[in-house]
C-alpha positions in Angstrom: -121.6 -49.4 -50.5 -122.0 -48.4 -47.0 -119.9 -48.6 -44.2 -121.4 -51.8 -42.9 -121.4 -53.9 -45.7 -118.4 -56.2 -46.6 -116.5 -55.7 -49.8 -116.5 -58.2 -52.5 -113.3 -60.8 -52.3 -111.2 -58.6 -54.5 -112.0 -55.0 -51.8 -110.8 -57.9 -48.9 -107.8 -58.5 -51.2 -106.3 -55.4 -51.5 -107.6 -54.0 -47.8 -105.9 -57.0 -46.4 -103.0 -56.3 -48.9 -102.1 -52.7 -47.2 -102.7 -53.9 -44.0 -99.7 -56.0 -44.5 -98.1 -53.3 -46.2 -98.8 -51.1 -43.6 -97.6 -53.6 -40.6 -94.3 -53.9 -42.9 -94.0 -50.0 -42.9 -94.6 -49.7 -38.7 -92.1 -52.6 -38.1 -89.8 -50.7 -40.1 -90.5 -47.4 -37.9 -90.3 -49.3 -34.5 -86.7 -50.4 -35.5 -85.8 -47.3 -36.3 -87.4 -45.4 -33.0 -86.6 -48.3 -30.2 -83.4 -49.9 -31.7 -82.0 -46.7 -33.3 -81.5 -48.4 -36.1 -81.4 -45.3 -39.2 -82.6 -47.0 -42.0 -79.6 -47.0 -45.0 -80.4 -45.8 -48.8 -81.2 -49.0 -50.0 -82.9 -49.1 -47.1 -85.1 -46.7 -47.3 -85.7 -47.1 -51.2 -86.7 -50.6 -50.2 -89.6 -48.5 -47.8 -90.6 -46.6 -50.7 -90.6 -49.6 -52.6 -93.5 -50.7 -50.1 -95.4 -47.2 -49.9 -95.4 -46.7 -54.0 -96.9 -50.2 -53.8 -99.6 -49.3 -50.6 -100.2 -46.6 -52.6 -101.6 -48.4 -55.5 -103.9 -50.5 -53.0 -105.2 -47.4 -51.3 -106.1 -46.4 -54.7 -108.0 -49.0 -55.5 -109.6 -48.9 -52.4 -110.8 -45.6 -52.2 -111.2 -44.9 -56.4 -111.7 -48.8 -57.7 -109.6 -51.7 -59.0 -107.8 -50.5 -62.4 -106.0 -52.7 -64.2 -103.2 -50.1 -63.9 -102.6 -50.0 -60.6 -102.5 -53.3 -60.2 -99.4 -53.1 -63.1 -97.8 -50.3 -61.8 -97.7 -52.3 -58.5 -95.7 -54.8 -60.0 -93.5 -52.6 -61.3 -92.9 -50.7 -58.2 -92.7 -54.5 -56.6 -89.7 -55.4 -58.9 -88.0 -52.1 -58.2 -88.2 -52.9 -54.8 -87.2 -56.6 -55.1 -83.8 -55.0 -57.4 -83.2 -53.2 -54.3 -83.3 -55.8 -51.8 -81.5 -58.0 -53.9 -78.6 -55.9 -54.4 -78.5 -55.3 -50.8 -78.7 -59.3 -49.9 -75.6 -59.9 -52.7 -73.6 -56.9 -51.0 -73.8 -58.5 -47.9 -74.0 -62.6 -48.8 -69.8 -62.9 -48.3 -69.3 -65.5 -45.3 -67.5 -63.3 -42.9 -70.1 -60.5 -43.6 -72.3 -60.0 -40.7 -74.7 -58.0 -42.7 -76.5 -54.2 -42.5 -78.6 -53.7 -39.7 -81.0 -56.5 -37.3 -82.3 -59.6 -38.1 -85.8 -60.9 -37.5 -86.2 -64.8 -37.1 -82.1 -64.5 -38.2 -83.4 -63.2 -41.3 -81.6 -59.2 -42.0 -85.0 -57.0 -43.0 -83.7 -56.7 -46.8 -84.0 -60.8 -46.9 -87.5 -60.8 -45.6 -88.3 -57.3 -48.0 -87.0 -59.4 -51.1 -89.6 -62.2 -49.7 -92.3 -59.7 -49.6 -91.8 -58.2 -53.0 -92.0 -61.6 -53.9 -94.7 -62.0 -52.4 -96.8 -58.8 -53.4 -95.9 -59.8 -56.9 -98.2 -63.1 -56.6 -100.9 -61.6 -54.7 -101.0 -59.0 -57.2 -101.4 -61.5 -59.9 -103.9 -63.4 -58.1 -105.6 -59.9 -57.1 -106.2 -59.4 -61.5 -107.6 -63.0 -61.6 -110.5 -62.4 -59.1 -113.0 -60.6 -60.8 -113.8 -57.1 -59.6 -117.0 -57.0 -58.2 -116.8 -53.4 -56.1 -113.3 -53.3 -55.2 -114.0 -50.0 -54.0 -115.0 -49.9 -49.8 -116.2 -47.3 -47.4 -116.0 -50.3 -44.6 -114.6 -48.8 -41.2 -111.9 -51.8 -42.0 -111.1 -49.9 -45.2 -110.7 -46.2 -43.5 -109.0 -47.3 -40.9 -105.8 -49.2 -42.9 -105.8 -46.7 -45.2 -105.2 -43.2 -42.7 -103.2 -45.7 -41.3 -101.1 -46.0 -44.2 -101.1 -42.2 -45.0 -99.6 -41.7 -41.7 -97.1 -44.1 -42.1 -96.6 -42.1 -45.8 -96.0 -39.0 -44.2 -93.6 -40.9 -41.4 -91.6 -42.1 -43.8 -91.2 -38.6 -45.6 -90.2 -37.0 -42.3 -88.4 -39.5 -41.3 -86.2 -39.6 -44.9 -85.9 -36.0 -44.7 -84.5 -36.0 -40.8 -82.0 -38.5 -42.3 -80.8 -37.6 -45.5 -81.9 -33.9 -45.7 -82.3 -32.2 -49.2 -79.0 -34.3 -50.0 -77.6 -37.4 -50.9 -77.5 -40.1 -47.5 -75.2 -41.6 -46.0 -74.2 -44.9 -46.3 -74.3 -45.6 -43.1 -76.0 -43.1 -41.1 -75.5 -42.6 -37.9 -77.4 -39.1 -36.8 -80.2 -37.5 -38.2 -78.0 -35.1 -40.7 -81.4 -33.6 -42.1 -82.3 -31.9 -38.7 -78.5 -31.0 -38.0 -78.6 -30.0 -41.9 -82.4 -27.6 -40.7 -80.5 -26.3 -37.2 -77.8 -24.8 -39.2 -79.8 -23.5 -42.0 -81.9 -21.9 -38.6 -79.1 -20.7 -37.3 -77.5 -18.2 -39.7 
């Protein structure tokens, strides 16, 4: 398939699929960069939660539709929706004001509980459509995907500026991974 021609419905599926992912992934970074927000554990397991999940479209993408990436999505979906979950139930006491912003007065572990959610029916819905070339080489299908494996590599810097080589914080508050790298650079 060349790089002019459309993918089939299923290639439109799962490029439009990471796109999303991807736009969940950068809204995540431009909290954390022009609110300083640091992202908690859950968190951040919530954002790999997302990329395990990208990475199962970019897969299909670049290699072809396989039945299990498409199930391993799901899984990484529900391990993602645990996550958010038990962060919305920590923080669903009245007088709790929650962890972190809200969007639309939504906190970002509601709305990543809603797009778990939601990447578990599209994924469903993705194994109905027949695959007929899922596989793309359109610019559209390049483009989200370096996209996405910059935002992959983001979020592995960024977890390693925060956490370091150790357990996080539960609240962090400073980037202990670089403070963790200047001492280790200092002896």
């Amino acid at each position: 398939m060349s790089q002019f021609t459309l993918p089939s419905l299923s290639g439109i599926g799962n490029i439009a699929l990471l796109l999303v992912i991807n736009s969940v992934l950068t809204l995540a970074f431009l909290d954390q960069f022009i609110n300083h927000d640091l992202p908690c554990p859950l968190c951040i397991l919530q954002r790999m939660g997302f990329t395990l999940i990208g990475l199962m479209f970019l897969l299909n993408i670049r290699s072809g539709a396989q039945p299990a990436h498409y199930g391993f999505a799901i899984l990484f979906a529900i391990l993602g929706l645990s996550v958010s979950l038990r962060q919305v139930l920590l923080h669903v006491a009245p007088s709790d004001l929650g962890y972190g912003d809200t969007f639309f007065h939504l906190h970002f572990y509601t709305w990543a509980f809603v797009g778990f959610v939601s990447l578990m029916i599209s994924v469903a819905i993705l194994l109905i459509i027949p695959d007929r070339g899922t596989r793309s080489r359109h610019w559209l299908a390049q483009f989200v995907c370096v996209w996405f494996i910059l935002l992959l590599v983001g979020n592995l810097l960024s977890t390693l500026s925060i956490c370091g080589l150790g357990a996080c914080a539960d609240n962090p508050l400073n980037y202990a991974g670089i403070e963790q790298l200047r001492q280790w650079l200092a002896k």
